[in-house]
C-alpha positions as protocol buffer text, in pm:
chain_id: "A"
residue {
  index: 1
  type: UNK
  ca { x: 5973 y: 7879 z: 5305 }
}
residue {
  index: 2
  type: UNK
  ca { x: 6153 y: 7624 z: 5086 }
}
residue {
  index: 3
  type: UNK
  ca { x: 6427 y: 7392 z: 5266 }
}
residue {
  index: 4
  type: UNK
  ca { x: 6769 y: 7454 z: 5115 }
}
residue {
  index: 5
  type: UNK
  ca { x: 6887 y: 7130 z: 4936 }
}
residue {
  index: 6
  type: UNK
  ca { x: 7204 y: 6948 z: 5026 }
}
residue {
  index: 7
  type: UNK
  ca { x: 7357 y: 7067 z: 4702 }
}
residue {
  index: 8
  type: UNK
  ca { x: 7255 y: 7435 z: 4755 }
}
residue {
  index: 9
  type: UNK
  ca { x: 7384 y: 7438 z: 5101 }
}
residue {
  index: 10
  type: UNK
  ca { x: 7695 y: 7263 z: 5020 }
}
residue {
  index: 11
  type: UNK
  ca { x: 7725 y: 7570 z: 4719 }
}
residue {
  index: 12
  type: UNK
  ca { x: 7731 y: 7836 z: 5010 }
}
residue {
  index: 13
  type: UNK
  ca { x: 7997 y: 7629 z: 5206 }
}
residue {
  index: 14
  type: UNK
  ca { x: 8208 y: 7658 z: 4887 }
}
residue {
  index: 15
  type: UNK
  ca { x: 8136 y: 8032 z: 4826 }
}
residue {
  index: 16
  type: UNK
  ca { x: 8233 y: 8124 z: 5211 }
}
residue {
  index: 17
  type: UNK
  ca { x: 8555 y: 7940 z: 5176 }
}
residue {
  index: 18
  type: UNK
  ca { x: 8666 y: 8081 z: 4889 }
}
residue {
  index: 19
  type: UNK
  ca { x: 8676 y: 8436 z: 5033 }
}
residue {
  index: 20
  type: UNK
  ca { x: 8800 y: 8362 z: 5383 }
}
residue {
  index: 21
  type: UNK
  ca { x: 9136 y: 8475 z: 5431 }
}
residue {
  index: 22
  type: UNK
  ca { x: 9446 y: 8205 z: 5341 }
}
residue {
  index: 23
  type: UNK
  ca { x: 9625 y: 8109 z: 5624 }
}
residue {
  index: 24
  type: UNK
  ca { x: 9968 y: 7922 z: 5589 }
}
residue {
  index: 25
  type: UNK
  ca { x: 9891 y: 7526 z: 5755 }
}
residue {
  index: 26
  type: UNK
  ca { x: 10257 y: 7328 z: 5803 }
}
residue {
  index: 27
  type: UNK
  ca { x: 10350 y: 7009 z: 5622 }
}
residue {
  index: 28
  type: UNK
  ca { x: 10589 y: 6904 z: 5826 }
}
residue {
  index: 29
  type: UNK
  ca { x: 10715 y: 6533 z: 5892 }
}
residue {
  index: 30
  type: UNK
  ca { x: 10952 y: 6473 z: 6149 }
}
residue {
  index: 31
  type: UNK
  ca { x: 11175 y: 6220 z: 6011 }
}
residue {
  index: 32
  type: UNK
  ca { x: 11138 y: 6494 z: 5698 }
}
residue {
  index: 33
  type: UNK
  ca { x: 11284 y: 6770 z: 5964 }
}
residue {
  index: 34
  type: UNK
  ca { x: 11546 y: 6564 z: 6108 }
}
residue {
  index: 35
  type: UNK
  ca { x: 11703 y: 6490 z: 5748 }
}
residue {
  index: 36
  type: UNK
  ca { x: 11678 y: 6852 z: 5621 }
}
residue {
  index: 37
  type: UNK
  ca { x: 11849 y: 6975 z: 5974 }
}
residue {
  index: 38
  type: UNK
  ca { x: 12139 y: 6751 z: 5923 }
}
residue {
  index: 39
  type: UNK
  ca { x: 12199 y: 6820 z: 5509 }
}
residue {
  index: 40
  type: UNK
  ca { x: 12155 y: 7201 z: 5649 }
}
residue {
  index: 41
  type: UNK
  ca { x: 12423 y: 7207 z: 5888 }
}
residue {
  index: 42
  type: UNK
  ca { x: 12624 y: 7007 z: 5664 }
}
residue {
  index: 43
  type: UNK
  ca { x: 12596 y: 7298 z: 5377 }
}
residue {
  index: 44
  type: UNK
  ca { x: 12629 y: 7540 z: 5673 }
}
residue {
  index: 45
  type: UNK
  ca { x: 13001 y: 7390 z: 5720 }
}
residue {
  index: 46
  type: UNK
  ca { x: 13100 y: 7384 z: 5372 }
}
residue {
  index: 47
  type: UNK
  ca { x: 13018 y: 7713 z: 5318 }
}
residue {
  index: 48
  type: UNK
  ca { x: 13221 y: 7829 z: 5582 }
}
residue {
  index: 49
  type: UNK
  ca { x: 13513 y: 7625 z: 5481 }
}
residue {
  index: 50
  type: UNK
  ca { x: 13479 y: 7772 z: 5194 }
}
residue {
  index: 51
  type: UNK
  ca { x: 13467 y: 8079 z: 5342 }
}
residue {
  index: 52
  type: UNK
  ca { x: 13749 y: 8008 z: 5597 }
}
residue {
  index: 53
  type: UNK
  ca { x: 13560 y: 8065 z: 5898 }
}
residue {
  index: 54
  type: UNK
  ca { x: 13440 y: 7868 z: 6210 }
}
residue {
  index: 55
  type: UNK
  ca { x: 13092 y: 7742 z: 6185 }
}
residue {
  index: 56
  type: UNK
  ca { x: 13018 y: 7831 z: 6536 }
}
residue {
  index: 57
  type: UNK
  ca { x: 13033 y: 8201 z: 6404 }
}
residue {
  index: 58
  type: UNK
  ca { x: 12696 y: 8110 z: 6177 }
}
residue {
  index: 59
  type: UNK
  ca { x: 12386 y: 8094 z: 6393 }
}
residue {
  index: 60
  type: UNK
  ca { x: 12135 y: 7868 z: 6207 }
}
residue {
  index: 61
  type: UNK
  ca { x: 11775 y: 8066 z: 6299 }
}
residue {
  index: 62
  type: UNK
  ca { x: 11473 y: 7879 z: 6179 }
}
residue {
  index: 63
  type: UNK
  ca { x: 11224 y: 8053 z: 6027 }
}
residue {
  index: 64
  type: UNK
  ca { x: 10904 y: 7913 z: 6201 }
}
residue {
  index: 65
  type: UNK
  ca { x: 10626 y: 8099 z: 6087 }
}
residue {
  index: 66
  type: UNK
  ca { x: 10286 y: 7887 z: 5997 }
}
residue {
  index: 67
  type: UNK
  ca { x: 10417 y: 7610 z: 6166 }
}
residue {
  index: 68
  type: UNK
  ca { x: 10315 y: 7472 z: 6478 }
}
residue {
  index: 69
  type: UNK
  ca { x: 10427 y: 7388 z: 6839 }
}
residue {
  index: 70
  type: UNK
  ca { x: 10515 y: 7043 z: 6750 }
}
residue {
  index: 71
  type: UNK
  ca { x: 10724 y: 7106 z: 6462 }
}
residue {
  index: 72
  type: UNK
  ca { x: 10925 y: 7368 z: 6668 }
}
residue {
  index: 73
  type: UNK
  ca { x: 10945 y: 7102 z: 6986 }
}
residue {
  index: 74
  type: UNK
  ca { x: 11101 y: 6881 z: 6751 }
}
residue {
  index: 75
  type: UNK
  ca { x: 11318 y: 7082 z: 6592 }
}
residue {
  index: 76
  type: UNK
  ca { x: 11416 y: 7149 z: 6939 }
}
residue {
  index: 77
  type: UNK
  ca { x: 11492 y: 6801 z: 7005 }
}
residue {
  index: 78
  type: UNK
  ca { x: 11709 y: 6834 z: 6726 }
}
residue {
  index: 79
  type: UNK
  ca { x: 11932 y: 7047 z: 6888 }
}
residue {
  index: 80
  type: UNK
  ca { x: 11802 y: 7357 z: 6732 }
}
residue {
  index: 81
  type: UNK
  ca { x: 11744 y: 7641 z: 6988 }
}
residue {
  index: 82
  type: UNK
  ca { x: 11698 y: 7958 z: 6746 }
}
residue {
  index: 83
  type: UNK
  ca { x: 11389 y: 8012 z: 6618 }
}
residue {
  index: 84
  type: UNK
  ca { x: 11275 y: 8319 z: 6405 }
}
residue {
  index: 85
  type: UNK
  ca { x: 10856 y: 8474 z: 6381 }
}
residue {
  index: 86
  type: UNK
  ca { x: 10747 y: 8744 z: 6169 }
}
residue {
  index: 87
  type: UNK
  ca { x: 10402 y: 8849 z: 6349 }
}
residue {
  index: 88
  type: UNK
  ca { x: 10376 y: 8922 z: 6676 }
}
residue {
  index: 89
  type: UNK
  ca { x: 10028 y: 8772 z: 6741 }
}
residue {
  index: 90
  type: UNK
  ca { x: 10116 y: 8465 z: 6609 }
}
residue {
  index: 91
  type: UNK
  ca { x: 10411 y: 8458 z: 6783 }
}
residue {
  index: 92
  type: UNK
  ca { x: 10230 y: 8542 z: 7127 }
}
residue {
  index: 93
  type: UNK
  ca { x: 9970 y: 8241 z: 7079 }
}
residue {
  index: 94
  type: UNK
  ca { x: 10274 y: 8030 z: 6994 }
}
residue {
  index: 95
  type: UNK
  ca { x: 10611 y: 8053 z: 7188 }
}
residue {
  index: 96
  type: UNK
  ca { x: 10387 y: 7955 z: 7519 }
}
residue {
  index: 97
  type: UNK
  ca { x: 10321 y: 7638 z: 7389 }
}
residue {
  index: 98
  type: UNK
  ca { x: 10692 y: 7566 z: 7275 }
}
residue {
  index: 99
  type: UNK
  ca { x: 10965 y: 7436 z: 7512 }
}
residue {
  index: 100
  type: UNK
  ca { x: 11100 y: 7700 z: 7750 }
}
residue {
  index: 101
  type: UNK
  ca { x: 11436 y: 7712 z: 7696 }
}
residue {
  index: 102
  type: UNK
  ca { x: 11442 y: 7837 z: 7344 }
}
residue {
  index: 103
  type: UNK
  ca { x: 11510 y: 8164 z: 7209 }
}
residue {
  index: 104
  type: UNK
  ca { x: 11330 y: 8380 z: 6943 }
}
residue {
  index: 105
  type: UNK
  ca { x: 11357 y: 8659 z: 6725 }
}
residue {
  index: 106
  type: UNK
  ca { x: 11086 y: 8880 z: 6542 }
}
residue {
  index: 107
  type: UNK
  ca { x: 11226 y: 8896 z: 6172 }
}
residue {
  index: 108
  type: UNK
  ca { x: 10897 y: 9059 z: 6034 }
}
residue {
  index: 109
  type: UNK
  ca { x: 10774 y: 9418 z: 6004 }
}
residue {
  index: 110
  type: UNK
  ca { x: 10698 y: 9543 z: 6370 }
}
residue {
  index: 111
  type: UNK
  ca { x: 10451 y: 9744 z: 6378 }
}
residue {
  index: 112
  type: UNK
  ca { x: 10450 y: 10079 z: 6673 }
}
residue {
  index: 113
  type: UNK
  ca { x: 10153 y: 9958 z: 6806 }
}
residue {
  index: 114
  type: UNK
  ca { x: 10290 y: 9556 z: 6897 }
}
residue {
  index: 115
  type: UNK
  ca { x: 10575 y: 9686 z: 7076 }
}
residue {
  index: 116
  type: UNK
  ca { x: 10499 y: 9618 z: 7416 }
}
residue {
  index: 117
  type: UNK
  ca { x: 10438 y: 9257 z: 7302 }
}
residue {
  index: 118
  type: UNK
  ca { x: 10774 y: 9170 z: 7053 }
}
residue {
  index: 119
  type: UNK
  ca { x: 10957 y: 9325 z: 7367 }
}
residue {
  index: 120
  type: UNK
  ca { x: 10842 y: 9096 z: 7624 }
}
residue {
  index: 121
  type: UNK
  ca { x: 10811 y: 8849 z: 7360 }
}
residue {
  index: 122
  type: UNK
  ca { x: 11148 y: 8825 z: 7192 }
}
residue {
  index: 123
  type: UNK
  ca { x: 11519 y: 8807 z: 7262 }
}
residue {
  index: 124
  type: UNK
  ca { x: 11621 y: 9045 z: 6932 }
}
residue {
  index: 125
  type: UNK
  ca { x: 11424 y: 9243 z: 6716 }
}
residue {
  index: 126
  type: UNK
  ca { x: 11581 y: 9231 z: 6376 }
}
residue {
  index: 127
  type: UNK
  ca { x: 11346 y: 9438 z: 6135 }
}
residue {
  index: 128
  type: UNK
  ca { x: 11446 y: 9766 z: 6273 }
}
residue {
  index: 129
  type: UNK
  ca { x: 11395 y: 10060 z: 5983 }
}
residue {
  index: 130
  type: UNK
  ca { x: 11332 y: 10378 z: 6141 }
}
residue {
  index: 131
  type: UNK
  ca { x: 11412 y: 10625 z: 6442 }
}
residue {
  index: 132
  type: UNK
  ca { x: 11080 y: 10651 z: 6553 }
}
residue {
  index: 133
  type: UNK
  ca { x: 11014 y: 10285 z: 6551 }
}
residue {
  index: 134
  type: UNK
  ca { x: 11363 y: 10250 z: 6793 }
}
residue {
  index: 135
  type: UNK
  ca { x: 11212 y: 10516 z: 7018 }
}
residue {
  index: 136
  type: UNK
  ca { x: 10913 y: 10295 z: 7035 }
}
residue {
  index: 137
  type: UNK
  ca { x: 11134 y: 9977 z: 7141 }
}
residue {
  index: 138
  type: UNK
  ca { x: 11298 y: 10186 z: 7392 }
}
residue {
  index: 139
  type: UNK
  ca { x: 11003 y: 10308 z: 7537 }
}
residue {
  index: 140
  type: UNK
  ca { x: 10845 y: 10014 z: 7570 }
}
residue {
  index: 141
  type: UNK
  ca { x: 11169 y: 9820 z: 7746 }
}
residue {
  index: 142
  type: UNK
  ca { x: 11208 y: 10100 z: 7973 }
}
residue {
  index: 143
  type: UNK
  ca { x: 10865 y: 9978 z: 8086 }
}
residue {
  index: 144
  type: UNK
  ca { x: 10959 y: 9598 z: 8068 }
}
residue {
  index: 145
  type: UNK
  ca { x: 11297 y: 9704 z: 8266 }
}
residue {
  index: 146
  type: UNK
  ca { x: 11500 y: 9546 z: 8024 }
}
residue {
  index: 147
  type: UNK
  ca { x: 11739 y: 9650 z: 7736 }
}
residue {
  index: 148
  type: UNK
  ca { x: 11607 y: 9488 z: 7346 }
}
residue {
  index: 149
  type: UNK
  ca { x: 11881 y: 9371 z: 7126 }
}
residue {
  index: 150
  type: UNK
  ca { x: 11782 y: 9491 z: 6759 }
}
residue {
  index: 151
  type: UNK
  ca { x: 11937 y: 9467 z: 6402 }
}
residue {
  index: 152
  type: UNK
  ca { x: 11885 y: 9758 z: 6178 }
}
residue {
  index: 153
  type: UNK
  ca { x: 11729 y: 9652 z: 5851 }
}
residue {
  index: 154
  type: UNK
  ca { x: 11850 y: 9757 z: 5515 }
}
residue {
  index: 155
  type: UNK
  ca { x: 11670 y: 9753 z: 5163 }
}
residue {
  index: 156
  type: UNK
  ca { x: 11917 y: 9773 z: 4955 }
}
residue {
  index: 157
  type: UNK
  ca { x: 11792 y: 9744 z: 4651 }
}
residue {
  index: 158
  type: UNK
  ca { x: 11502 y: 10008 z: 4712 }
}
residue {
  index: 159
  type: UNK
  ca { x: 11236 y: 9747 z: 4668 }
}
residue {
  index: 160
  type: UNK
  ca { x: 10879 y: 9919 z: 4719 }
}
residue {
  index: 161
  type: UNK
  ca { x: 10737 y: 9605 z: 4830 }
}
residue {
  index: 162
  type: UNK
  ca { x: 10983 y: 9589 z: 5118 }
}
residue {
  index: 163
  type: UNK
  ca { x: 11081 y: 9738 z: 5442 }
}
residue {
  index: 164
  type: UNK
  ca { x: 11396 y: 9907 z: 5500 }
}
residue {
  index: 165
  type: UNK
  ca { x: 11594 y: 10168 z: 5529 }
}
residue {
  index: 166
  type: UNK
  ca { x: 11790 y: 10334 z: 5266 }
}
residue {
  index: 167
  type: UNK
  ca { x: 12153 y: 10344 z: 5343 }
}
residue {
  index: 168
  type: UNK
  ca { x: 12191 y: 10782 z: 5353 }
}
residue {
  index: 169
  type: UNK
  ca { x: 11844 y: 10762 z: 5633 }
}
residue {
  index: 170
  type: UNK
  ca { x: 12062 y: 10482 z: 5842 }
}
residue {
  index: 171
  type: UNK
  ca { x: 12418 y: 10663 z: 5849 }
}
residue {
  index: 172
  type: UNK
  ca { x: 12184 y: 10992 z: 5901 }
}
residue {
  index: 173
  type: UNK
  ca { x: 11947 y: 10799 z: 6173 }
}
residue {
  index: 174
  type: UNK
  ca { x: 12185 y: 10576 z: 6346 }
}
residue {
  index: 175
  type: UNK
  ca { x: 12403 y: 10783 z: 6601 }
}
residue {
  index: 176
  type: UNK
  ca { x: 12013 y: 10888 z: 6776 }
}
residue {
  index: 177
  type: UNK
  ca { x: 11911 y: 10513 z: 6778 }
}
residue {
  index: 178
  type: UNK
  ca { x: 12289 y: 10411 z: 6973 }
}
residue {
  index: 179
  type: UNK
  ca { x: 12194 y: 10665 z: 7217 }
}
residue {
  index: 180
  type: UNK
  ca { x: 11870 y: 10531 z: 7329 }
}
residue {
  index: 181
  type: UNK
  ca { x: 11983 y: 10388 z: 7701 }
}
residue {
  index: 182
  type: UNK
  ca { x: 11731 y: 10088 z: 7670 }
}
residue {
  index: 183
  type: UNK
  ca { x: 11834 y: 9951 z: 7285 }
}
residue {
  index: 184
  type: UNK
  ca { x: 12137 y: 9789 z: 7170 }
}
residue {
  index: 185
  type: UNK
  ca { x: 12207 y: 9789 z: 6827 }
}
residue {
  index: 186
  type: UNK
  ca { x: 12400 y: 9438 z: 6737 }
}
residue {
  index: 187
  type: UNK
  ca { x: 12436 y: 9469 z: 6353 }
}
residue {
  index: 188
  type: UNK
  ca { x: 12215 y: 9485 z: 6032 }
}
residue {
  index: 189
  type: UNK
  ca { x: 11995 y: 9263 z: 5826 }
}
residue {
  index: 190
  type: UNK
  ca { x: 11895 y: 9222 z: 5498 }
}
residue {
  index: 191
  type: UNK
  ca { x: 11632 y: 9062 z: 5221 }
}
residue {
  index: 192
  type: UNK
  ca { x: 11797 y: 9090 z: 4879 }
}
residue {
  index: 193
  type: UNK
  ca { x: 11550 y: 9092 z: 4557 }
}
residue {
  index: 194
  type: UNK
  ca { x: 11443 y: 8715 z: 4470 }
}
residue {
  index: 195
  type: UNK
  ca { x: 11655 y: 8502 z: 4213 }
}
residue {
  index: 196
  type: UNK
  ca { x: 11649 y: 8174 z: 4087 }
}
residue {
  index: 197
  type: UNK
  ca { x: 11966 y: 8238 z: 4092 }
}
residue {
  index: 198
  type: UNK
  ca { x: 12156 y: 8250 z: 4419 }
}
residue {
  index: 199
  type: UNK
  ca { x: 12521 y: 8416 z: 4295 }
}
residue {
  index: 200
  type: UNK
  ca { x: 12306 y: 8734 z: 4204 }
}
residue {
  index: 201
  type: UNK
  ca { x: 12235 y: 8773 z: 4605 }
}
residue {
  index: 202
  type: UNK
  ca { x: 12607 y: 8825 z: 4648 }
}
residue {
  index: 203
  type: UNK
  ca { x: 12633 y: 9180 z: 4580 }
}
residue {
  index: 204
  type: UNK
  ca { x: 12351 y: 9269 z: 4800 }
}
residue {
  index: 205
  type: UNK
  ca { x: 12528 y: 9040 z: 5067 }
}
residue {
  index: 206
  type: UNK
  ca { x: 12869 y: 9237 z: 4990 }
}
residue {
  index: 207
  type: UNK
  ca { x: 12723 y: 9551 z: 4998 }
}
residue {
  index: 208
  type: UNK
  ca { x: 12521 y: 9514 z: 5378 }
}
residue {
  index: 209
  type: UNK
  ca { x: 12889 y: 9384 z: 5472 }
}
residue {
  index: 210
  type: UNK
  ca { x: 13040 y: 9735 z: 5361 }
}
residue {
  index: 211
  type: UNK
  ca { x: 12764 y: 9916 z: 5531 }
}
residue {
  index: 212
  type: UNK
  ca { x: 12828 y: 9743 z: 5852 }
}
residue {
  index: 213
  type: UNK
  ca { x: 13185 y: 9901 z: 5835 }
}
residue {
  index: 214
  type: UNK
  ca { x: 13087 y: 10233 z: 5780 }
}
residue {
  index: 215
  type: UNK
  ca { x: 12817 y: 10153 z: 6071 }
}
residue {
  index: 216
  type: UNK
  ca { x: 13079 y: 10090 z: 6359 }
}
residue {
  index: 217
  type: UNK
  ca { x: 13290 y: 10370 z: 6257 }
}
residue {
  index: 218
  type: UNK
  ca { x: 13009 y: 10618 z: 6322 }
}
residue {
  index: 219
  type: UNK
  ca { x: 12894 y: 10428 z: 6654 }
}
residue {
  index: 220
  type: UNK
  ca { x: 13293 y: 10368 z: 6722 }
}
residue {
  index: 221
  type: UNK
  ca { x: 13231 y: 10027 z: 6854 }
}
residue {
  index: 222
  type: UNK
  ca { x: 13199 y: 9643 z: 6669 }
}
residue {
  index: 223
  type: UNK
  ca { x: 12845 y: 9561 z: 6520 }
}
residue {
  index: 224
  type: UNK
  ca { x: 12852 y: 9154 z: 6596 }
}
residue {
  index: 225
  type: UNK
  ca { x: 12613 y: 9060 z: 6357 }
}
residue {
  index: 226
  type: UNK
  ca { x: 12509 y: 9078 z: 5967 }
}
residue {
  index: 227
  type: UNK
  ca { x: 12179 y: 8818 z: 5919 }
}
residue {
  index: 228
  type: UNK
  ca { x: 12146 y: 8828 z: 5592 }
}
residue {
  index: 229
  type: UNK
  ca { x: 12058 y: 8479 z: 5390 }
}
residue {
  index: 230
  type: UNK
  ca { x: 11748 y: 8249 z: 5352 }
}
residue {
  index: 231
  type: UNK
  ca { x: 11688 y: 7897 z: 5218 }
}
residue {
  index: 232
  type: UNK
  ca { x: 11782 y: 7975 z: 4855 }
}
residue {
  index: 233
  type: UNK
  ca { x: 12083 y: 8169 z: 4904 }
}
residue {
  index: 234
  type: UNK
  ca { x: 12238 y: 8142 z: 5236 }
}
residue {
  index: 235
  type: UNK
  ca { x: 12559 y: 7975 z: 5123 }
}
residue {
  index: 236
  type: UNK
  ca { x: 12657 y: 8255 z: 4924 }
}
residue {
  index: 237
  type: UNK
  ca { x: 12542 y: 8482 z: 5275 }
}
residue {
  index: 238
  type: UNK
  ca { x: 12792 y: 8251 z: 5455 }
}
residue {
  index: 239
  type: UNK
  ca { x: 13074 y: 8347 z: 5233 }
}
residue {
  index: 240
  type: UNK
  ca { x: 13013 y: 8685 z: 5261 }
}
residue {
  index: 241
  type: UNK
  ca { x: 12999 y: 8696 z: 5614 }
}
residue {
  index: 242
  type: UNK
  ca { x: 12697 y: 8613 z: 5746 }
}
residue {
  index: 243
  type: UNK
  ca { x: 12649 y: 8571 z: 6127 }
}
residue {
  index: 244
  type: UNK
  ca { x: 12292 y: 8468 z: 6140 }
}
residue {
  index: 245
  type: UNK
  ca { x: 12110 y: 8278 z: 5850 }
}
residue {
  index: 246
  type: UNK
  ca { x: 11716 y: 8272 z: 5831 }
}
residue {
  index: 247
  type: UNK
  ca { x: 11652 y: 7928 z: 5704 }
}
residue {
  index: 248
  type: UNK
  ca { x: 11208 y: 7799 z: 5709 }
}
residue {
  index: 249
  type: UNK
  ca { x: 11125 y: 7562 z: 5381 }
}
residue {
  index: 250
  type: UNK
  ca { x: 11485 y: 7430 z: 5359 }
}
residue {
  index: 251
  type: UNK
  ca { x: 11423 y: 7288 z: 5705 }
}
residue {
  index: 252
  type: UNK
  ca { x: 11030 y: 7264 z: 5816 }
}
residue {
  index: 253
  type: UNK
  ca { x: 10946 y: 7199 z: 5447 }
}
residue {
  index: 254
  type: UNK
  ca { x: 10679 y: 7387 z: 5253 }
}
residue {
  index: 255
  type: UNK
  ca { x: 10415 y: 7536 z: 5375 }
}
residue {
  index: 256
  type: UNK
  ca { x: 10066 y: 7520 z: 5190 }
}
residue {
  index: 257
  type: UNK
  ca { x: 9776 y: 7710 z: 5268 }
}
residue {
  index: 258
  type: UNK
  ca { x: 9398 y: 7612 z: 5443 }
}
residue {
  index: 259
  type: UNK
  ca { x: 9126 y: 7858 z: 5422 }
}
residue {
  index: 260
  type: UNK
  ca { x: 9000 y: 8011 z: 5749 }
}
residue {
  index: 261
  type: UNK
  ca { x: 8678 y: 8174 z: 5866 }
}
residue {
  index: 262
  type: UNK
  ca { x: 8857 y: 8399 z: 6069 }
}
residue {
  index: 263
  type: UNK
  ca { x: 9141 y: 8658 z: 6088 }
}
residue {
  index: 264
  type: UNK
  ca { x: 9359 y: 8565 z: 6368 }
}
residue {
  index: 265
  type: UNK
  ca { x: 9737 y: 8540 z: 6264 }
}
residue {
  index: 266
  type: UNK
  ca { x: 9742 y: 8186 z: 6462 }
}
């Protein structure tokens, strides 16, 4: 049989690469981090000056997805303690290998059959959007013997491409999810359509700030939290009352993305 040349071999390296799955590699420098954590808080106080409220009300939760131990150690040394994942499995690889004392949130879609992982796994879940999905949590934390802190999630703009619920199926849904003994519900969350433009996010922002109103009058108790802004638009979240703002490229910088022969969310 012929003996594959250098250049045909080399060919099929290329080919397999191009159709293994994209994974998201960090870019991080530290001295980088360290400079974008310091304008960030500094933006985070504006805001609420502008907004006339106490920055120790705004909990800065970095988005750490795709980026590795190190980064998150150093953000650590930083001061930051908050971090935010949006798949389990990554997450489960991951927080391990991080400092101890930090604490973490799944902001992603959970999926009914990670469960018994993101409970043992994180302090709040925020992406709740459905009953049965709650019932899940509970389940699963009545196993762990411990009560999960969750946010409800709200699409407000009835974007196919995202999770969510739809504002009648929460008010309709959300008396059954306060009454499961082993979840707490702490307040909503949102992802408002993309802009250039970060004023257009304010309506969306306004509008989760309404629903949270109408939220604790059904429950008849006070919903603590509304996380609703990201690295384009969290100001304007700030100003609208945002308690918890979900901030990744603003602080660990971009991310780009490596090809990789396998499909592990690592």
């Amino acid at each position: 049989m012929p003996v594959a040349s250098e250049k045909d071999s080399a060919a099929r390296l290329s080919r397999k690469a191009s159709t293994a799955p994209r994974k998201a590699v960090s870019v991080f420098r530290q001295m980088d981090l360290a400079e974008n954590f310091s304008t960030i808080r500094g933006r985070i106080e504006e805001a609420c000056a502008r907004g006339k409220r106490n920055p120790a009300d705004v909990a800065l939760l970095a988005v750490s997805k795709g980026h590795p131990p190190e980064a998150i150690a150093a953000a650590a040394q930083l001061g930051q303690t908050l971090f935010g994942e949006n798949k389990v499995q990554e997450a489960k690889a991951k927080i391990p290998l991080c400092p101890g004392r930090l604490n973490w949130h799944m902001i992603g879609h959970l999926q009914s059959n990670k469960c018994r992982d993101a409970v043992q796994l994180f302090d709040m879940i925020e992406g709740v959007d459905s009953l049965a999905l709650a019932q899940e949590i509970d389940r699963m934390s009545e196993k762990a013997a411990k009560t999960t802190r969750i946010l409800l999630e709200v699409n407000l703009a009835g974007e196919s491409s995202k999770f969510g619920y739809k504002r009648i199926q929460l008010l309709a849904e959300l008396a059954a999810i306060n009454q499961l003994p082993r979840v707490e519900i702490h307040g909503l969350m949102t992802v408002p359509p993309y802009s250039p433009t970060p004023e257009r996010s304010r309506a969306f922002f306004q509008q989760l700030r309404g629903l949270k109103t109408d939220c604790e009058k059904i429950i008849g108790a006070p919903l603590p939290h509304l996380s609703m802004g990201m690295s384009g638009d969290f100001e304007i979240a700030i100003e609208e009352g945002a308690t918890i703002v979900r901030i990744g490229t603003a602080l660990f910088g971009p991310r780009s993305y490596a090809r990789k022969s396998f499909d592990q969310d690592l």
